[in-house]
N, CA, C and O atoms as a DFTB+ gen file, in Angstrom:
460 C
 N C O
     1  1       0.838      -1.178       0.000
     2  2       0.000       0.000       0.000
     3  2       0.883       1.241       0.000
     4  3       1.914       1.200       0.671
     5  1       0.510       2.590      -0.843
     6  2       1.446       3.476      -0.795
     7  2       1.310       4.190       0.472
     8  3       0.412       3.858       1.245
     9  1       2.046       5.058       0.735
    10  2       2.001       5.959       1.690
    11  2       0.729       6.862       1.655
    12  3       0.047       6.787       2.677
    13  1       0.325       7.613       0.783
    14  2      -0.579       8.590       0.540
    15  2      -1.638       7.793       1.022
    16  3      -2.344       8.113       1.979
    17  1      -1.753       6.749       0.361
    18  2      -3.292       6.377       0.654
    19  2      -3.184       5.397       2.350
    20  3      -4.156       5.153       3.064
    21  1      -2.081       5.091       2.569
    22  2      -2.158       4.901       4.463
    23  2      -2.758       5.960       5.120
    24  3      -3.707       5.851       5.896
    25  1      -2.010       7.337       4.698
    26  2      -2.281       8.339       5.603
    27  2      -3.538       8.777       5.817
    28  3      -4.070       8.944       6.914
    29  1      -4.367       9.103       3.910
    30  2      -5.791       8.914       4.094
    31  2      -6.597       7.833       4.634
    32  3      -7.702       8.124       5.091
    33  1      -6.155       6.486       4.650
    34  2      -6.875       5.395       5.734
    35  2      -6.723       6.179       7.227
    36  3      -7.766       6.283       7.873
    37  1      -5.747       6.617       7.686
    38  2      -5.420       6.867       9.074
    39  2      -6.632       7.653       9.378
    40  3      -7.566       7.203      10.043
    41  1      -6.580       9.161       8.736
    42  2      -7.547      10.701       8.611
    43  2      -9.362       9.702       8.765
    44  3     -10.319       9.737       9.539
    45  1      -9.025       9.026       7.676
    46  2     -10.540       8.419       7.905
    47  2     -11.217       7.922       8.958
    48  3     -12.354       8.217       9.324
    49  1     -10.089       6.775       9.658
    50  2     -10.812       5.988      10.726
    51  2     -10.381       7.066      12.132
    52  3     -10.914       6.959      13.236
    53  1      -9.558       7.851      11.860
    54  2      -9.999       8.915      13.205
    55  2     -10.696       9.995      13.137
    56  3     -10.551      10.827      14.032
    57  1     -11.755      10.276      11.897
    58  2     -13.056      10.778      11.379
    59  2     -14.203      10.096      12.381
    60  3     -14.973      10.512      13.247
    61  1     -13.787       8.447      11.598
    62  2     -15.240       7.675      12.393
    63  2     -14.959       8.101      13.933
    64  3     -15.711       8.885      14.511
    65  1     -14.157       7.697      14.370
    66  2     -13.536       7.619      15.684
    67  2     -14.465       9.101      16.241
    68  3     -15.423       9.163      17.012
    69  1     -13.998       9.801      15.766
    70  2     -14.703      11.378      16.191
    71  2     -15.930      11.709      16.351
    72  3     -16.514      12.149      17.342
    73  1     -16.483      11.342      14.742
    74  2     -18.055      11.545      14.397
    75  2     -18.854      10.520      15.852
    76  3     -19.812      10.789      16.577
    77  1     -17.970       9.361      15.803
    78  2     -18.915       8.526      16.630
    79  2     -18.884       8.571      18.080
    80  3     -19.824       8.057      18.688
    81  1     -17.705       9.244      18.868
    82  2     -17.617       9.726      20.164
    83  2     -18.259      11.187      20.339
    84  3     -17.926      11.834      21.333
    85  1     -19.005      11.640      19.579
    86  2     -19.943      12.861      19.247
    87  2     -21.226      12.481      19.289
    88  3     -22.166      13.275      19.280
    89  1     -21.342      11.101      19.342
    90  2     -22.466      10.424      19.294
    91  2     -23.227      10.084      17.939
    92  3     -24.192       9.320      17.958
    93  1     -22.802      10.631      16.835
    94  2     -22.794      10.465      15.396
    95  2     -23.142       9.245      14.797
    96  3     -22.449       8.300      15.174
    97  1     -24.273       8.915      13.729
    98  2     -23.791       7.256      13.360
    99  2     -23.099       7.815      12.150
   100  3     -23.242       8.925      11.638
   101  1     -22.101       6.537      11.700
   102  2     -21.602       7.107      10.228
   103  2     -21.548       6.098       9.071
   104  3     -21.726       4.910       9.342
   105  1     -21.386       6.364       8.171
   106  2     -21.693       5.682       6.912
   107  2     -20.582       5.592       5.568
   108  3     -20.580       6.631       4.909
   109  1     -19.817       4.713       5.159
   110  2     -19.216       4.657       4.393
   111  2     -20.069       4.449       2.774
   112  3     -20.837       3.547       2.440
   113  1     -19.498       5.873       1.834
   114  2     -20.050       5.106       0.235
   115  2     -19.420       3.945      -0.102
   116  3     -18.318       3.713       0.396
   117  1     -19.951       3.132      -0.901
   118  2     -19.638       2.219      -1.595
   119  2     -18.151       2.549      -2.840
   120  3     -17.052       2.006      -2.949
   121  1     -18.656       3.399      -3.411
   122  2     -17.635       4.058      -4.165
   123  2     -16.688       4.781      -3.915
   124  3     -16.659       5.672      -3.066
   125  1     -15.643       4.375      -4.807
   126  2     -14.256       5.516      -4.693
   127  2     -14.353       6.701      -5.349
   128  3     -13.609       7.675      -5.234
   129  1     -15.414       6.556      -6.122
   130  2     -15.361       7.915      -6.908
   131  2     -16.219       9.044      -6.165
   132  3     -16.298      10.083      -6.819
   133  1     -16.700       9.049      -5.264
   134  2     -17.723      10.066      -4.631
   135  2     -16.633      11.125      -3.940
   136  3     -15.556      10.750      -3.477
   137  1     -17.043      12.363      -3.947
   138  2     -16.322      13.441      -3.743
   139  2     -16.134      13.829      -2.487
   140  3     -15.765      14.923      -2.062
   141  1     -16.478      12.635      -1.795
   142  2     -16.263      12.570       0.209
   143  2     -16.180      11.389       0.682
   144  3     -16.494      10.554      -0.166
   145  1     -15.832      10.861       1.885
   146  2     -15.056      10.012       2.405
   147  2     -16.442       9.729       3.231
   148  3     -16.833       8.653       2.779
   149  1     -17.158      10.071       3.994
   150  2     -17.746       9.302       4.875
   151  2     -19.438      10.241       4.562
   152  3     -19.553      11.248       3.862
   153  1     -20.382       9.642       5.196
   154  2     -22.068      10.338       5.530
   155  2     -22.013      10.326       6.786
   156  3     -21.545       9.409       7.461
   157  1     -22.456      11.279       7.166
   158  2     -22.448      11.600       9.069
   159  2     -24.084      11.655       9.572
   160  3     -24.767      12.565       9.103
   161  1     -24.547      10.947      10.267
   162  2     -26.206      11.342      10.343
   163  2     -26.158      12.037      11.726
   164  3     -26.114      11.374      12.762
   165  1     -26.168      13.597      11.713
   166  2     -26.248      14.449      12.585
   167  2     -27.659      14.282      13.472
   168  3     -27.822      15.209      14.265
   169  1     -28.293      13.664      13.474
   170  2     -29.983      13.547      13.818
   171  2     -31.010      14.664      13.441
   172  3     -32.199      14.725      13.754
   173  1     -30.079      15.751      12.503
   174  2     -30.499      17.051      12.045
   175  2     -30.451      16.237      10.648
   176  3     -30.707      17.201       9.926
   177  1     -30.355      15.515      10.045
   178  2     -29.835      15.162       8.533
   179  2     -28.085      14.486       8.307
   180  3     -27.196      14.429       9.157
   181  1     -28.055      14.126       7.138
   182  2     -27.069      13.515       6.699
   183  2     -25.875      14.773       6.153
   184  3     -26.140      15.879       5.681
   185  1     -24.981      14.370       6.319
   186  2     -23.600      15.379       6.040
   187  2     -22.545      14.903       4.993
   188  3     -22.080      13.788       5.230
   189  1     -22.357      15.160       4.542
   190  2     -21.126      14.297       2.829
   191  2     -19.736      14.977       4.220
   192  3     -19.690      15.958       4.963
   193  1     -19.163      14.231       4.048
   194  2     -17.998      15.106       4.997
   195  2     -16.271      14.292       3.963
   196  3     -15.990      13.119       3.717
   197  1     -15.630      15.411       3.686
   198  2     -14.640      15.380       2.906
   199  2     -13.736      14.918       3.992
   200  3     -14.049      15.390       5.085
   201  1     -12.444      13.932       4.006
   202  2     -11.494      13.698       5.206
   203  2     -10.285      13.891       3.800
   204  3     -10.241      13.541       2.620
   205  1      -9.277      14.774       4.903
   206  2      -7.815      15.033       4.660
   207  2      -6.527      14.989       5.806
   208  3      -6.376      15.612       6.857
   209  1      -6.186      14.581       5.530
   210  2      -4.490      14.393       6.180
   211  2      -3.629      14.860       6.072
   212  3      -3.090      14.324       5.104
   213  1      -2.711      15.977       6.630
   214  2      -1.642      16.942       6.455
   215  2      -0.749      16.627       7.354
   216  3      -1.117      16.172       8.437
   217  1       0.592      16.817       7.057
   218  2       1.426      16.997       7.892
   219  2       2.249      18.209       8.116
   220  3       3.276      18.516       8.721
   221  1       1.178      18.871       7.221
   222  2       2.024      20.414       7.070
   223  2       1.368      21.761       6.924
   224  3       1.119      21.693       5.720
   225  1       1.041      22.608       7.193
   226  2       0.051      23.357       7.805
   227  2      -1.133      24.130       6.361
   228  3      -2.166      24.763       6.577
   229  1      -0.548      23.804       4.997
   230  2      -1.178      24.218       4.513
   231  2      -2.181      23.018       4.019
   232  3      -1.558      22.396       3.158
   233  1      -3.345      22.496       4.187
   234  2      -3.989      20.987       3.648
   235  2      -4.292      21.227       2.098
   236  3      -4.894      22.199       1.641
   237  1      -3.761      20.154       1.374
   238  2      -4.565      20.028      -0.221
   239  2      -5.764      19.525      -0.657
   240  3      -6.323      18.436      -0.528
   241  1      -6.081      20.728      -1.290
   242  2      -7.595      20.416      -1.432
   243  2      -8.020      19.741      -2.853
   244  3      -9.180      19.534      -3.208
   245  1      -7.152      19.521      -3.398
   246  2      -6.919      19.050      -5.032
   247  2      -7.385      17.540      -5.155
   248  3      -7.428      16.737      -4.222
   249  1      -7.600      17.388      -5.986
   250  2      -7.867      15.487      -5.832
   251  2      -7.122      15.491      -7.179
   252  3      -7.391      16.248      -8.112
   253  1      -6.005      14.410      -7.170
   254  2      -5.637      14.200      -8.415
   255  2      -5.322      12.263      -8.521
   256  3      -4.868      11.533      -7.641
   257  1      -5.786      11.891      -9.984
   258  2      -5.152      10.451      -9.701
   259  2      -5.030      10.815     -11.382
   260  3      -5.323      11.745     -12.134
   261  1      -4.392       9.432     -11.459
   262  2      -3.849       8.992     -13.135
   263  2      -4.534       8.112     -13.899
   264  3      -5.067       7.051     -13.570
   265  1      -4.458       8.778     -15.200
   266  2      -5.123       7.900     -16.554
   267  2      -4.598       7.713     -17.262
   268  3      -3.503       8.263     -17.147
   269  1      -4.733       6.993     -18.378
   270  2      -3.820       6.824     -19.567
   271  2      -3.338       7.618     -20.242
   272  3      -2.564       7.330     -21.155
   273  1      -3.894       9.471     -19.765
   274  2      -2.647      10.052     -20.679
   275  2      -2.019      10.919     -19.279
   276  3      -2.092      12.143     -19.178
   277  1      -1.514      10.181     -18.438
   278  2      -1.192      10.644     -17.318
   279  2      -1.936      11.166     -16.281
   280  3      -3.011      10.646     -15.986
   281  1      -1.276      12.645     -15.367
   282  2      -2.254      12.583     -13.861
   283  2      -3.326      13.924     -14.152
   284  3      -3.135      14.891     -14.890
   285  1      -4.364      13.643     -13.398
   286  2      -5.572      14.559     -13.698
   287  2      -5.418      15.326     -12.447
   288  3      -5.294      14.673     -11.411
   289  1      -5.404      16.892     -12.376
   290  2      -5.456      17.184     -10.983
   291  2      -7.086      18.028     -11.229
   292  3      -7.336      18.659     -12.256
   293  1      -8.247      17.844      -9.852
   294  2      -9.244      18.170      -9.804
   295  2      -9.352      19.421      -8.807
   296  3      -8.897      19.069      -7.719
   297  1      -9.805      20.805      -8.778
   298  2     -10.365      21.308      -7.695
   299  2     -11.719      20.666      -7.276
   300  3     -12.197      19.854      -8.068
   301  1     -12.506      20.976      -5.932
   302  2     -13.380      20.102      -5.642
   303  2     -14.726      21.042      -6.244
   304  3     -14.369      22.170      -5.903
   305  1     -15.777      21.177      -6.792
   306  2     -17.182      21.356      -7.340
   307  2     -17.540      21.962      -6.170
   308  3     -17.353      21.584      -5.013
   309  1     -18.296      23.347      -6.767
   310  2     -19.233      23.426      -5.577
   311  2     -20.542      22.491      -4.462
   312  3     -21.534      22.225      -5.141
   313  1     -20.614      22.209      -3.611
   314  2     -21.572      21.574      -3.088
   315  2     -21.179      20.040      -3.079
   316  3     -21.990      19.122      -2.958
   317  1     -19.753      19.899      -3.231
   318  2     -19.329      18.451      -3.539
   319  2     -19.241      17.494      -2.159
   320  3     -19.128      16.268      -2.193
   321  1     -19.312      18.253      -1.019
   322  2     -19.127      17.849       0.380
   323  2     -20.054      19.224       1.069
   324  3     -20.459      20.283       0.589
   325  1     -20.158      18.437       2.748
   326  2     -20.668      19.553       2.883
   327  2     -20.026      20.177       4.384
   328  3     -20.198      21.299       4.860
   329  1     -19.374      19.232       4.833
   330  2     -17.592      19.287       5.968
   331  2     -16.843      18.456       5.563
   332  3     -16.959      17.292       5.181
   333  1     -15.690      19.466       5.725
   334  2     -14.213      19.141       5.674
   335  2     -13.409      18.876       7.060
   336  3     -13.074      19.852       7.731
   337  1     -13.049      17.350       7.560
   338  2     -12.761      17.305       8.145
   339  2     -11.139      17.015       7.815
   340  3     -10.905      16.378       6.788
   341  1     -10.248      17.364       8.470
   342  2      -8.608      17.360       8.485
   343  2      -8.044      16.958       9.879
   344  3      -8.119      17.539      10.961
   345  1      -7.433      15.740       9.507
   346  2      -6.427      15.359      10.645
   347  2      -5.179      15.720      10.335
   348  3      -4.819      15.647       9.161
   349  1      -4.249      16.198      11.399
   350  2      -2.897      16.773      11.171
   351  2      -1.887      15.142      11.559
   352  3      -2.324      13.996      11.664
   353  1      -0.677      15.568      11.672
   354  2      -0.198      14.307      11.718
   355  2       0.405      14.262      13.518
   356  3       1.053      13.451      14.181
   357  1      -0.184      15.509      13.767
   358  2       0.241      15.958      15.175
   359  2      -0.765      15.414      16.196
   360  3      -0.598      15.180      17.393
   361  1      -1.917      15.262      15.377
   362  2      -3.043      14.545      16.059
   363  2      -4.336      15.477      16.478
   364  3      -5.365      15.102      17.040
   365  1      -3.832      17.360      15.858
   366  2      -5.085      18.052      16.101
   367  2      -5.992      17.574      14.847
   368  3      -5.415      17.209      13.823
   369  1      -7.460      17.571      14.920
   370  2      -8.395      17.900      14.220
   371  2      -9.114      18.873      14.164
   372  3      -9.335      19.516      15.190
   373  1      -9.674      19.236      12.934
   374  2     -10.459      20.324      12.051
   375  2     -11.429      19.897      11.803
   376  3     -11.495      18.688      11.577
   377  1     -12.773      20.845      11.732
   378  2     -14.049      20.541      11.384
   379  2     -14.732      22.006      10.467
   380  3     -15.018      23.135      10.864
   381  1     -14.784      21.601       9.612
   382  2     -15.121      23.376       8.683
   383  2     -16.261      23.046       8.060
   384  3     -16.228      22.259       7.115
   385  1     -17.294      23.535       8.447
   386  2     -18.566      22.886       8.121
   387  2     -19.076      23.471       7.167
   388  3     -20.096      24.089       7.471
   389  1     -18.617      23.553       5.583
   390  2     -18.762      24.192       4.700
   391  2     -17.737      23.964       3.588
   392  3     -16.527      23.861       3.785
   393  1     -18.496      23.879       2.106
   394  2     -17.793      23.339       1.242
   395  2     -17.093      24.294       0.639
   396  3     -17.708      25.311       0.318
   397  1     -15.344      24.176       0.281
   398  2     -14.406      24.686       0.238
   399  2     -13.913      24.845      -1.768
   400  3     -12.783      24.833      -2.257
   401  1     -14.870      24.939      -2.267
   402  2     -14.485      24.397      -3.661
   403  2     -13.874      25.445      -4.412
   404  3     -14.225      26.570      -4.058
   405  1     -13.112      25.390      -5.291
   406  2     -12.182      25.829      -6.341
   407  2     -11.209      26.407      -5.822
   408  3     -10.792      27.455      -6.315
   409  1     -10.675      25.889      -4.789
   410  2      -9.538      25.822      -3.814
   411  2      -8.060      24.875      -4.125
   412  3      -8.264      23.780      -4.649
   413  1      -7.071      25.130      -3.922
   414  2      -6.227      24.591      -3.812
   415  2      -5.959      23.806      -2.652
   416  3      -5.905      22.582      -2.529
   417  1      -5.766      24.926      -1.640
   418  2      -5.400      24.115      -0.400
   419  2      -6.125      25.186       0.637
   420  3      -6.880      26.027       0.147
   421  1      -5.892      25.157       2.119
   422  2      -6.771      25.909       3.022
   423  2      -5.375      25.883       4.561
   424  3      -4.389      25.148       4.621
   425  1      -5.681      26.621       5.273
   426  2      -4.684      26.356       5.925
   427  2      -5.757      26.656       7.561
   428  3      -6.276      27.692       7.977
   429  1      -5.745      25.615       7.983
   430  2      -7.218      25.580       9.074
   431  2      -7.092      26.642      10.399
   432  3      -5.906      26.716      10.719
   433  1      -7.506      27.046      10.814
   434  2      -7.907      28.256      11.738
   435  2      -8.206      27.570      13.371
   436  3      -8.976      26.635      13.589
   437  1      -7.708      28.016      14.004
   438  2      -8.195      27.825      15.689
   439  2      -9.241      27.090      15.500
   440  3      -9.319      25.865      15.406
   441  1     -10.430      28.272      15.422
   442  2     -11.722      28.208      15.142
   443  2     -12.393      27.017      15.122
   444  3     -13.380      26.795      15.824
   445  1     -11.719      25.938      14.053
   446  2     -12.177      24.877      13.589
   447  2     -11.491      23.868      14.367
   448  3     -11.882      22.739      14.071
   449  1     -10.607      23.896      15.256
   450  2     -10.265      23.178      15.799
   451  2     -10.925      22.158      16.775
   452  3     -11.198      22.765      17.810
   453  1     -11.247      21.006      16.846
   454  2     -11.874      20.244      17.254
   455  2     -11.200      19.606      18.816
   456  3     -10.178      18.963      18.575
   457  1     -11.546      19.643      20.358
   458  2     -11.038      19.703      21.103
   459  2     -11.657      18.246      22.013
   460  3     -11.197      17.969      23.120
């Protein structure tokens, strides 16, 4: 398994970990292609919630993978998620409850800091 995609396994299951000590149920898509990582059922409604992994203070917001005429890099669509959650590699988490699209990268704020 490469590195990149360990780190996003890591970001993910300390998503669930979060959502669900919040009392949260959560929901994995079936697909790799969906433009978020997990469904959060807030008991207010369902949430698309984007998960990222940084080890460095600015997070990438790009999605890029490869095709046959090489690598595609994506900004994310408006309305494509609807939180962005970010684990650092330090072990803080981010919660930005709002979709971040035609972005590069974001560099997360106190604010969002999840405690």
């Amino acid at each position: 398994m490469r590195t990149t995609q360990r780190k996003g396994d890591i970001a993910v299951s300390q998503a669930i970990a979060r959502f669900t000590k919040m009392g949260y149920d959560v929901a994995l898509p079936f697909t790799e292609s969906a433009s978020y990582d997990l469904i959060v059922d807030t008991n207010k409604g369902l949430k698309r919630v984007q998960v990222r992994y940084s080890s460095v203070k600015e997070v990438a917001l790009r999605r890029i993978h490869s095709n046959s005429k090489g690598y595609v890099v994506k900004k994310t669509k408006p309305h494509a998620y609807d939180w962005l959650y970010v684990f650092k590699n330090n072990g803080e988490e981010y919660l930005i409850k709002r979709c971040l699209s035609n972005r590069n990268s974001i560099r997360p704020k106190f604010i969002h800091l999840l405690k």
